[in-house]
C-alpha positions in Angstrom: 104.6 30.6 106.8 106.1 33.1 109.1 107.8 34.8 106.2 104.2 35.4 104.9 102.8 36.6 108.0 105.6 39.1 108.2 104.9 40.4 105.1 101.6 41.0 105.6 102.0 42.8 108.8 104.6 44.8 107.3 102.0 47.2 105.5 100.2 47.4 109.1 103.1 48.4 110.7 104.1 51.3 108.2 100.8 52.4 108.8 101.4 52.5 112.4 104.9 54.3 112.3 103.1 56.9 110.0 100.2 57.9 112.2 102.9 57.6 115.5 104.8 60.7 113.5 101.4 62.5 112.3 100.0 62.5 115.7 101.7 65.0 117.2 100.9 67.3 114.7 97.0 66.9 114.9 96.6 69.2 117.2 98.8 71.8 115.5 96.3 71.2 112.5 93.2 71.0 114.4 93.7 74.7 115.9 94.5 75.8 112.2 91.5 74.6 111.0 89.1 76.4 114.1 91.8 79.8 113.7 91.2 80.0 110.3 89.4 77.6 108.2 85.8 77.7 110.5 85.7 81.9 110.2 86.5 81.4 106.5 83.2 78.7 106.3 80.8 81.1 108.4 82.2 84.3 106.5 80.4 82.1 103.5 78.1 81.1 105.2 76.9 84.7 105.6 77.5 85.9 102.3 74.4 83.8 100.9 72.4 85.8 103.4 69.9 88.5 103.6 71.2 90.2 106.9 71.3 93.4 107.6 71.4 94.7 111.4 69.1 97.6 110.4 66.5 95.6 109.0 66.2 92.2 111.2 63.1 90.9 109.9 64.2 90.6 107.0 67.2 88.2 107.6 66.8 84.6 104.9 68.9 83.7 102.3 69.8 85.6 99.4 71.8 83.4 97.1 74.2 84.9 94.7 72.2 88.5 95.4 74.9 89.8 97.3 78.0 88.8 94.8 75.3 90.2 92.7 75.9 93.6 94.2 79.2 93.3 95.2 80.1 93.4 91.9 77.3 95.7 90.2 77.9 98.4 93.1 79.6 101.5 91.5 81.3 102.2 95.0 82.9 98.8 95.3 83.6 98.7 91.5 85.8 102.0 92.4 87.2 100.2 95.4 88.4 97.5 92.8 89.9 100.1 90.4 91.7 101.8 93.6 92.8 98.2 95.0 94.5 97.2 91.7 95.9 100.2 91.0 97.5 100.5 94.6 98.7 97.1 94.4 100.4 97.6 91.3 101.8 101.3 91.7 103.7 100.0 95.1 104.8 96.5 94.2 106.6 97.9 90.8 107.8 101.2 92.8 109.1 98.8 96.0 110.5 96.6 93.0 112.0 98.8 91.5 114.2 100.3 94.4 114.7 97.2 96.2 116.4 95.8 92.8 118.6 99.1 92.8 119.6 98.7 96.6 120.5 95.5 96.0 122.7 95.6 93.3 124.3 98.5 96.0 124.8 96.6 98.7 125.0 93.3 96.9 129.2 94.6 96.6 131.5 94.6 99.3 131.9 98.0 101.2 133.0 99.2 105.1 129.9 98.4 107.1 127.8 96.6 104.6 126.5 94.3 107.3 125.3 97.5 109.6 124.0 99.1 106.2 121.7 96.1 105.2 120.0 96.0 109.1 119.5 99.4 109.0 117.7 99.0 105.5 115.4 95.8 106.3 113.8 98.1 109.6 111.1 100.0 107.5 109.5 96.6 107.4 109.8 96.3 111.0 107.7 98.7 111.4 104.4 97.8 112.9 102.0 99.1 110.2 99.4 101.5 112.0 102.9 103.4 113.8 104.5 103.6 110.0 101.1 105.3 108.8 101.1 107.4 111.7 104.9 108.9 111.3 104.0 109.5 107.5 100.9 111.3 108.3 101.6 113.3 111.9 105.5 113.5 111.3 106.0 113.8 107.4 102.7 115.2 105.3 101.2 117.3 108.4 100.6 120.4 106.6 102.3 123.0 110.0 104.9 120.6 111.6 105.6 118.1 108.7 109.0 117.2 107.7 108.4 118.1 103.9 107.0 121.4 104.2 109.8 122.0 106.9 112.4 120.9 104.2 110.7 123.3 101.5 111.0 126.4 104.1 114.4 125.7 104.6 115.4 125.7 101.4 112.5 128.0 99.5 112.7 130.3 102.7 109.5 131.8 104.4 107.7 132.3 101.0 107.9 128.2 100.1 105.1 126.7 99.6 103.3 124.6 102.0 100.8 121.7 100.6 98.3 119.9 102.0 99.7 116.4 101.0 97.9 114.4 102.1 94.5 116.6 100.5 96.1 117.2 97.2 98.0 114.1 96.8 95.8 111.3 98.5 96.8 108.2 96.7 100.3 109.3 96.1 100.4 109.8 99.9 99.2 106.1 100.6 101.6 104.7 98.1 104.9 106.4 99.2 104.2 105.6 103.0 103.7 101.2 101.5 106.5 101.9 99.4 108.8 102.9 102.1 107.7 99.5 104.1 107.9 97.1 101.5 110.7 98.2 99.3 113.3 96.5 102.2 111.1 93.2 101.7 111.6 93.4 97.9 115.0 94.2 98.8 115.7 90.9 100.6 114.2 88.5 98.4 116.2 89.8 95.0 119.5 90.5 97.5 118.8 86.8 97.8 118.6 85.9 94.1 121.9 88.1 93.8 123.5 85.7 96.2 122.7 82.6 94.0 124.1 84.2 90.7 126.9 81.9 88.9 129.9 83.9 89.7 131.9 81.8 87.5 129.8 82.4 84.1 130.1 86.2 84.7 133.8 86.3 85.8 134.0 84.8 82.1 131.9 87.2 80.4 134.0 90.1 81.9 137.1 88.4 80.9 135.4 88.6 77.5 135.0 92.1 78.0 131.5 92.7 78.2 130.8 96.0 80.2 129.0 96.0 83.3 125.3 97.2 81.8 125.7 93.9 79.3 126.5 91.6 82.5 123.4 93.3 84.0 121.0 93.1 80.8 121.8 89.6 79.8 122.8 87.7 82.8 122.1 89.1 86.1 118.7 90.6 85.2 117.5 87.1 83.5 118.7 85.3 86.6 116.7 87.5 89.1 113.6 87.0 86.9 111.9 84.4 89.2 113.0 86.0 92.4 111.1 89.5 90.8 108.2 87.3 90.3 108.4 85.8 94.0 108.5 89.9 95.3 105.7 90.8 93.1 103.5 88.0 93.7 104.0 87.8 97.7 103.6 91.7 98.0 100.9 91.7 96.1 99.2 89.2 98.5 99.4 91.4 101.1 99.0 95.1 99.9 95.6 93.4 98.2 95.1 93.4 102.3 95.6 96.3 103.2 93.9 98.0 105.4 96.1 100.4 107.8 98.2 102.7 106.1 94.2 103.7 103.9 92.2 104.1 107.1 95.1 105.5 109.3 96.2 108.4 106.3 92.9 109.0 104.2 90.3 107.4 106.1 89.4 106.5 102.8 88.3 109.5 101.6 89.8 111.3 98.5 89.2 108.4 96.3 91.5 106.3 98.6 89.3 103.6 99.3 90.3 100.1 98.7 88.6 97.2 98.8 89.1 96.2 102.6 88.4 99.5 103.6 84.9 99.5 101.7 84.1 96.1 103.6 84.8 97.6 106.9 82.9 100.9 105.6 80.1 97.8 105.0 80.2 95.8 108.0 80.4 98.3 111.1 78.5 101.5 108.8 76.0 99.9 106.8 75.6 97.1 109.1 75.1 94.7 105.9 77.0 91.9 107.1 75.8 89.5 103.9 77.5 92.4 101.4 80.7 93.0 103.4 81.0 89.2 103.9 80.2 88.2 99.8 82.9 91.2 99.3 85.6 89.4 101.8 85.1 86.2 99.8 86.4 87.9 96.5 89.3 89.3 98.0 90.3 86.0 99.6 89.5 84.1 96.2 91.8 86.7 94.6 94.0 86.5 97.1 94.6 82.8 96.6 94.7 82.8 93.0 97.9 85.3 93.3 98.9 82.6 96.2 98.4 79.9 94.1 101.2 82.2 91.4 103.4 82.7 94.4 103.7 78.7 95.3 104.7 77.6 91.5 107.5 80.3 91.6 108.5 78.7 94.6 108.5 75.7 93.1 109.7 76.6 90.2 113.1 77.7 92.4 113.2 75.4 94.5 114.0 73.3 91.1 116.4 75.3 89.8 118.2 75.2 92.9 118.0 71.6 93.0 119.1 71.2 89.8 122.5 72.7 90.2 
């Protein structure tokens, strides 16, 4: 009898042992959900509505109307194009060099430790001061750093752009290039960490040259940790919002999809439109997310594995 009693209080008490370790992290979860989760549901909320501060008699629900014109709207339809192909031009760019200045400083050299801090600070960098020293410090058109180097070199007859005017969207990307390319740099410096020394100390012994190590081994080992870069810099360059409005303003052609929300919100006062237009960029947004977490996963087993 007691046997059985024991056993049937045993499911009770594993119940109780695993709400006495969730507990303290209700809270924790509680102020995630009102931080994040509640501004998300009133941000929908919204976007089913008719409400625009100009007009405020005519505030009621609009349905789909406003995903309607989100997506119909030649401005935002532009705003897509220039979000996409900002996103793409800096994630391969920052790929690109960070996968170079890894395989640099993935060998051993005098001060390699010093080197690699150094390289990491352009991500650092708090965003709106990074914009700021690109535009003020390095495109100004009288006191900028390029136009300086072309004087010194050219002499007095050089040249002197307007980079920023002539080159808007080049000027956005090379100022989120210069931040993110340390943070691609990390994550394949990373994957160059992991590579099976042993396998390619063999293949060299077999005397493949350095470009065939490269082509068939290191490159398809680094595969998944390119996807990881591309996929979590893409989640956030899809965001972003400084280096546009602090360079551009978005003018030129520069504006991106967070920039046209803001232009929506505070300029047109159309909170329903700006709202409907935040919930495709945070539906996109997850679905690359979503990408990101099974190349996690997908490491995270590899790694087991071994």
């Amino acid at each position: 009898m007691t046997t059985t009693q024991e056993k049937k209080a045993q499911p009770a008490l594993r119940r109780s042992g695993d709400w006495a370790r969730r507990a303290p992290l209700l809270p924790a979860l509680v102020f995630l959900i009102i931080v994040t989760q509640l501004p998300f549901v009133g941000t929908l909320v919204i976007s089913f509505m008719n409400w625009n501060a100009y007009y405020p008699d005519e505030r009621g629900f609009a349905g789909f109307d406003n995903f309607a014109r989100v997506l119909t709207d030649v401005t935002t339809r532009e705003a897509i194009v220039t979000t996409i192909v900002l996103t793409v031009s800096v994630v391969l760019i920052s790929l690109l060099l960070g996968m170079l200045i890894a395989l640099l400083l993935d060998r051993a050299f005098l001060g390699r430790g010093f080197v690699r801090t150094m390289m990491i600070t352009p991500f650092l960098v708090v965003p709106v001061a990074a914009a700021l020293v690109w535009k003020h410090a390095l495109y100004n058109p009288e006191y900028g750093l390029f136009n300086g180097l072309l004087t010194g070199i050219f002499g007095a007859g050089a040249p002197q752009p307007d980079w920023v005017s002539t080159m808007p969207l080049t000027s956005v990307v090379a100022a989120l290039v210069w931040q993110w390319t340390p943070f691609m740099m990390l994550i394949i410096l990373a994957g160059l960490q992991s590579k099976p020394l042993d396998v390619i100390e063999a293949a060299q012994i077999d005397g493949c040259s350095p470009f065939q190590v490269f082509r068939h081994m290191t490159f398809p080992h680094l595969r998944q940790y390119l996807e990881l870069g591309g996929l979590l810099g893409s989640i956030y360059i899809v965001q972003n919002f400084d280096a546009v409005f602090t360079i551009t303003s978005g003018g030129l052609g520069t504006a991106n999809l967070p920039y046209t929300i803001y232009q929506t919100f505070y300029n047109a006062q159309d909170y329903g439109r700006a709202s409907a237009a935040g919930v495709v960029v945070v539906i996109g947004t997850i679905l690359i997310a979503t990408l990101a977490l099974r190349t996690v996963s997908s490491l995270f087993r590899e790694e087991g594995s071994r």
